[in-house]
N, C-alpha and C positions, 0 to 999 in steps of 0.2 A: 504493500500500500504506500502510496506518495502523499505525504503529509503536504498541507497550505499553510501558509503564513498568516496568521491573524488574532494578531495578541491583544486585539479590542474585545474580539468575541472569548479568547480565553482570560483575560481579566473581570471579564463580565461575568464568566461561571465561579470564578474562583469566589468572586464576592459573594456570588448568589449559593455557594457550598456554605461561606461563614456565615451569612444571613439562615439560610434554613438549619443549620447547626443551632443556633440562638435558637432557633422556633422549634425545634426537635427535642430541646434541653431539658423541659418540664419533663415529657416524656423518657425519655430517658433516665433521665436523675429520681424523677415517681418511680416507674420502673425499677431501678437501683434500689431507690428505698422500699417496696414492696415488697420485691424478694428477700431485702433483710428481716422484716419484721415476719415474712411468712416462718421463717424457720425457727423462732420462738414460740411463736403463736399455734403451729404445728405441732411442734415436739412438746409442749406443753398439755397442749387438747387432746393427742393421743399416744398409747402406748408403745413401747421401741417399736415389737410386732408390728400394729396398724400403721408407723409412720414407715416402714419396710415395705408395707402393702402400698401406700399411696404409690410409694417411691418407683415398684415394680411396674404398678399400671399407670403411670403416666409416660414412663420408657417404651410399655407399650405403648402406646398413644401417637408419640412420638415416630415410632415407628412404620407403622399405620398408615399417618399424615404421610410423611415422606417420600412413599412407594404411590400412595394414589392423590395427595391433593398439593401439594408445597411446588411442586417444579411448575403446576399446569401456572401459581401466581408467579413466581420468578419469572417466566418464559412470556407474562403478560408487562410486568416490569420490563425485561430486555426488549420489547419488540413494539412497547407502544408507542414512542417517538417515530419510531421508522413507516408504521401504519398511519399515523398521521399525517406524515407529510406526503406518505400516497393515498390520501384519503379516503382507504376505504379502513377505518376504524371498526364502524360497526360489522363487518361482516369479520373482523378479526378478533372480535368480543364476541360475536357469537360463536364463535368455533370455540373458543376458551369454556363458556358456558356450557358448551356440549358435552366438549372430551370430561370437565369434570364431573358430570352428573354419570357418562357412561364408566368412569372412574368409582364414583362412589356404588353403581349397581353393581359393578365389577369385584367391589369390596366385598358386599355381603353376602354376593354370588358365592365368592370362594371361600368366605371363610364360614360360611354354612356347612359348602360341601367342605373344608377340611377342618371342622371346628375342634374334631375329637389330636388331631396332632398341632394346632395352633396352641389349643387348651392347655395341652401338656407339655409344649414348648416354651410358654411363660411362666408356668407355674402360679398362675391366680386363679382363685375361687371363678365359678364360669360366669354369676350374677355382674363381677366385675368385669370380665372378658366382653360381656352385652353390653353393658354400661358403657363401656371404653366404645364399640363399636357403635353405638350410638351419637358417641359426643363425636365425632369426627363428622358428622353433617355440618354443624354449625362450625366448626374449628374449619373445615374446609371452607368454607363460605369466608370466613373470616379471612384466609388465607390468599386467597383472591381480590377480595374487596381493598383489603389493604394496602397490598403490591401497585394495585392501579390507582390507589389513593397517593402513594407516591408517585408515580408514573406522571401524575397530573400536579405534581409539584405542588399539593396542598399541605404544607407538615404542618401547620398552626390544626388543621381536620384531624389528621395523623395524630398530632400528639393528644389531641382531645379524647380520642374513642380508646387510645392506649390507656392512657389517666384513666378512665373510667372502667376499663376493662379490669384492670389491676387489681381497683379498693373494690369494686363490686363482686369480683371472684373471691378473695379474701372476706368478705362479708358474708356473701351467702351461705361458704364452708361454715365460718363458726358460728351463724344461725343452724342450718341443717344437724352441724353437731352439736352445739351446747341443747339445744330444744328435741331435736327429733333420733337424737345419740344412735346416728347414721357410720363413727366411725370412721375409716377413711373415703367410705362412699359420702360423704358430704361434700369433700372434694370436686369430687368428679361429678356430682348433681350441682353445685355450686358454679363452676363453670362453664356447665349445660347452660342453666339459666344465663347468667352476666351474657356469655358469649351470644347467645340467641338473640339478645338484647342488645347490643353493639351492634350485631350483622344489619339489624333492622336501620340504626343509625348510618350505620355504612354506606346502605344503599342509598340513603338521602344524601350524604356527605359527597361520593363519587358521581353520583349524577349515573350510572352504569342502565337505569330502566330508560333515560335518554336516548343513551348511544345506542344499546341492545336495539338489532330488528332479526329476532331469530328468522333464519332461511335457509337454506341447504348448505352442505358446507364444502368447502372445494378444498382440493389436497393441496394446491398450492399456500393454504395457509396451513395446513395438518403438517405439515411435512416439517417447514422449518420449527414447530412448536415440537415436536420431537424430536430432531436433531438436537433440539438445544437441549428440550427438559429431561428425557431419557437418562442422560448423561449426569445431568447436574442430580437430579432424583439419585441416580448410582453411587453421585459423588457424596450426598447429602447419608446415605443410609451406611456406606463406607466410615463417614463421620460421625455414625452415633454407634458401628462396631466401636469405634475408638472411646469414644465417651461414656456409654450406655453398659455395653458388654460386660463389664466390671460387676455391675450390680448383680446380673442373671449368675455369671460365675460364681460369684459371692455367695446367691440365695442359692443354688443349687450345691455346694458343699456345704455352707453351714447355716443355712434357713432364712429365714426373715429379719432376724435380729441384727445380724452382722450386713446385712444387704443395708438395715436402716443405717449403718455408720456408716457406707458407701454414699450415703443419699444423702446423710449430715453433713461430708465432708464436702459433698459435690452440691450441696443447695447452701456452704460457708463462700465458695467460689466463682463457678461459673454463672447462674443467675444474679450475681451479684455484679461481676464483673464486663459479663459481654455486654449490658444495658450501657453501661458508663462508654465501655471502647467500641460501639456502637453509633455514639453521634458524633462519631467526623464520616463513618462509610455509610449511614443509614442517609447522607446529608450528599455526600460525595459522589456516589455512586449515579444515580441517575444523571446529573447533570455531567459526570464524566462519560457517561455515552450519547449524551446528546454530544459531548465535542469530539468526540470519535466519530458518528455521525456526518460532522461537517469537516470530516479529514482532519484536525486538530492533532498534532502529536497530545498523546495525554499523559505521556512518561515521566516529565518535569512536575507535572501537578498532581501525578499519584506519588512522584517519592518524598514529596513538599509535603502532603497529609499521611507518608507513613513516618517522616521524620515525627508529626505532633504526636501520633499514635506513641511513639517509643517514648516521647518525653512524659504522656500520660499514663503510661503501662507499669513502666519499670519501676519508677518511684514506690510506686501504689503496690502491685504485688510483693515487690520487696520488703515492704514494712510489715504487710501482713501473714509472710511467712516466719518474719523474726517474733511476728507476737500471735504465734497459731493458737496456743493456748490459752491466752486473754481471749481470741476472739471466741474459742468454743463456752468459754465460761460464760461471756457476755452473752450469745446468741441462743446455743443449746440447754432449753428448761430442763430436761432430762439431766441427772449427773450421769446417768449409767452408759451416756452416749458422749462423753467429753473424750473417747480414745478418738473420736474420727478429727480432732484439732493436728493427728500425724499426718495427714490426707494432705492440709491447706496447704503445705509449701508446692510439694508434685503437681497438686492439680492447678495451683495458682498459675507457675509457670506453665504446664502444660497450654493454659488458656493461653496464655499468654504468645505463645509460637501458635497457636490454634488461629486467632483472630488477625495474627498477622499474616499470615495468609489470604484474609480477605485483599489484602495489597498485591501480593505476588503472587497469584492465579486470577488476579483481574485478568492479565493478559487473555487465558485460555477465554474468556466468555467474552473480550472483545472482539478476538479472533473466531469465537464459535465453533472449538476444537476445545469444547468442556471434556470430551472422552478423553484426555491426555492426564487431566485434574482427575476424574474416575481413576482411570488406572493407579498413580501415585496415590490417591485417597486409601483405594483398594488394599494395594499392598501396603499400607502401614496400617491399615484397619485388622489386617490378619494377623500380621506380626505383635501388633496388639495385643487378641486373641489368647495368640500360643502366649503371648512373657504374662496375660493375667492369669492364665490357669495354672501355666507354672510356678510363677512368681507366689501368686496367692495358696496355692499349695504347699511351696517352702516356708514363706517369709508372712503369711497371711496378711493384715488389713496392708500394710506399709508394700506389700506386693502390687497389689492396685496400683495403689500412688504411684510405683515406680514404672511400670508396665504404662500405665495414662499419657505419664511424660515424656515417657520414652515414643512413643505410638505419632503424639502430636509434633517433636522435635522431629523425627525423621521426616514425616509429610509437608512439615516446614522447607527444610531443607533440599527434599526433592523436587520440590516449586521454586526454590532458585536457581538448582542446577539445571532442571528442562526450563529451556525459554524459546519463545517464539521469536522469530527472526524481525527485529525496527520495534516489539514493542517487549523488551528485557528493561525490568525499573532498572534504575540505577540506587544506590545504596546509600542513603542520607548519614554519610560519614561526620560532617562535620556537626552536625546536631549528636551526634553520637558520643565525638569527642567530649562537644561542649556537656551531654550528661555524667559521663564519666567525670569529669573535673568535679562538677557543683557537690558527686556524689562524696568525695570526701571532705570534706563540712560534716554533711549528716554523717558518715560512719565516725568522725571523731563525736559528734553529737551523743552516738547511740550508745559508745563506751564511756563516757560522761554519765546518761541515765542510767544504766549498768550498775556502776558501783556507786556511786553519789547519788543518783537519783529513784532507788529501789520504795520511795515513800511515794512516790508519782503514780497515778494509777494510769493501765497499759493504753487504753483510751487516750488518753492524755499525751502521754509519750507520744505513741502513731501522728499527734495531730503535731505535735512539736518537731519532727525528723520530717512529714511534710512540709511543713512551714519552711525548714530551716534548707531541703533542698532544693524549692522553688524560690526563694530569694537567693539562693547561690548562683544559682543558673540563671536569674536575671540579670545580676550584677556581672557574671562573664562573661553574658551576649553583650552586655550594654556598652561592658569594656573593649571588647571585640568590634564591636561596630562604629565605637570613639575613634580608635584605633585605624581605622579602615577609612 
């Protein structure tokens, strides 16, 4: 591809990434903050047992989604700019529309017919198997609606129907259980409801009963929605081998109990973390393929927002693996569930090369050779696998952790060694250096509160060794660019 010159139209998106960052932020940051209070409010309301049970069927859930409803909304994200500007939109929403409904009949087609090796392939009671199979109407619905909700550059809409999805899921759960002591199917009835209620907003929100004129559907738009979604779906399920997989090994050697310190450790991190390193790409992202789109090199502007991502990652997970045990004590009402605070260092980082990835396999989906990202997915999904079963066989819960990180470091890694030819990011070395410097301040900081500072409580600390490496790193850009 032969890139154009037109650094009007690429400072125009760059602003319009920081601008809808801003407006993404509530979301996100609610977001953030939900999932922390979810995992007190959780482990509190139910027993290790039932918080093991939520933990396994919403893996399932997860699952689920991925194979029949998540690619068909991604694959309406990638391709709605480009239908626009050939205007036939609506006949490209209606084909989305279709393939997901013949997705969802496709669902309960097979897993009818194979319900008896599904069943005992998750290991949940079968009420919750139905239950799970159920909520995947509206979570699919939701999945769609969303995607195009972005698509249409509405994130102030976006962030609204997120906000409310969040506290109204969290709410109906501990109505259904404190009142109708549903257990962890309160859960799963709890975000029935919320989500059912959002989709309805959704539709208002995206305007989609406008555009839709269902009508027959032609392969020329079937075609490239499967090229694209296939793959990313493959890549997507490859990704929750890596994340998910952990838990089922876990529950299947040693039951539910130990499955919930899988689910403690992983609801201390990831639902905590991907919301926060999510608004620079939830923000970036589309408007980085509208400038691909218009021939834009977009390689200077994806390594310009993987450099903030690093300077917002690194700090944050780093602090939180030095004080894993403060935050289990703070978050987890359960004591009998404070071993899973070994988890937060592995899984922190884990996330942490996980999400940077959304950077470097951008390339594959703007090139639309997602099966390249499948395959690398693939195989550190498997290798995965084998180091959880073995791992957690030797070295039990601390096997997990190690197997996770190990899983998401290599898929990292395999996405910067295969690269597509004019569009390989380049490496935001110099922001790099500059966090490296700021970071020693805070390590002299941290062995300060160490030995001097053991009356500070771990809260406190965390918020102090933040402060103290974001004003380091100010003061060395500011000198650096005095300088300059």
């Amino acid at each position: 591809m032969e890139y154009i010159e037109n650094k009007e139209l690429e400072e125009k998106e760059v602003k319009g990434i920081f601008s809808d960052m801003l407006k993404y932020a509530p979301s996100k940051l609610c977001g953030m903050f939900g999932n922390m209070i979810t995992v007190p409010i959780y482990t509190s309301l139910f027993s290790q047992e039932q918080y093991g049970l939520y933990t396994i069927s919403i893996a399932m859930l997860s699952f689920l989604c991925i194979i029949f409803s998540d690619w068909v909304g991604l694959s309406g994200l990638r391709f709605f700019r480009h239908h626009q500007i050939e205007e036939d939109l609506p006949k490209y929403m209606s084909t989305l529309v279709i393939i997901l409904t013949i997705n969802m009949l496709l669902m309960f087609g097979l897993s009818l017919l194979f319900k008896d090796a599904l069943y005992s392939f998750f290991h949940v009671p079968f009420k919750y198997f139905l239950a799970v199979l159920l909520l995947i109407i509206p979570v699919a619905a939701r999945a769609l609606l969303s995607q195009i909700l972005r698509a249409q550059l509405k994130s102030i809409s976006y962030t609204i129907t997120t906000i409310l999805n969040q506290f109204a899921t969290i709410g109906m759960a501990v109505i259904f259980a404190k009142y109708f002591h549903l257990g962890a199917a309160s859960i799963l009835l709890g975000m029935g409801v919320s989500i059912t209620l959002i989709d309805i907003l959704l539709l208002y929100q995206c305007e989609i009963l406008k555009i839709l004129k269902l009508q027959k559907v032609e392969w020329k738009f079937i075609l490239p929605i499967i090229q694209y979604g296939i793959p990313v779906a493959a890549t997507s399920l490859s990704a929750w081998i890596i994340t998910q997989s952990n838990k089922f090994i876990m529950n299947s050697i040693d039951g539910f109990s130990q499955a919930a310190l899988v689910g403690a450790g992983y609801g201390l991190t990831m639902p905590i973390l991907m919301p926060l390193f999510a608004m620079i790409t939830v923000a970036a992202i589309p408007r980085i393929y509208n400038l691909y789109e218009a021939k834009i090199d977009v390689r200077p502007v994806i390594t310009r927002f993987m450099g903030y991502y690093i300077l917002v990652a690194i700090p944050v997970i780093t602090v939180m693996s030095m004080y894993n045990v403060e935050m289990a004590h703070i978050f987890i009402k359960n004591p009998k569930m404070y071993d899973a605070s070994v988890l937060v260092p592995y899984f922190s980082y884990g996330v942490f090369f996980l999400a940077l990835t959304d950077y470097t396999t951008m390339q594959y989906h703007l090139a639309n050779k997602t099966h390249i990202e499948f395959i690398i997915k693939l195989v550190s999904g498997i290798i995965g696998v084998i180091l959880n079963y073995v791992l957690i066989l030797k070295m039990g819960l601390i096997g997990a952790g190690i197997a996770t990180f190990a899983a998401n470091f290599l898929y990292c890694m395999l996405s910067i060694i295969i690269v597509i030819p004019k569009l390989n990011i380049y490496f935001p070395k110099n922001m790099v250096i500059r966090i490296l410097l700021a970071g020693l301040p805070s390590a002299g900081a941290y062995y300060l509160l160490k030995y001097f500072g053991t009356s500070v409580p771990g809260s406190v600390q965390i918020v102090i060794l933040l402060a103290c490496f974001y004003i380091s790193y100010y003061g060395i850009r500011k000198k650096i660019i005095t300088q300059e």
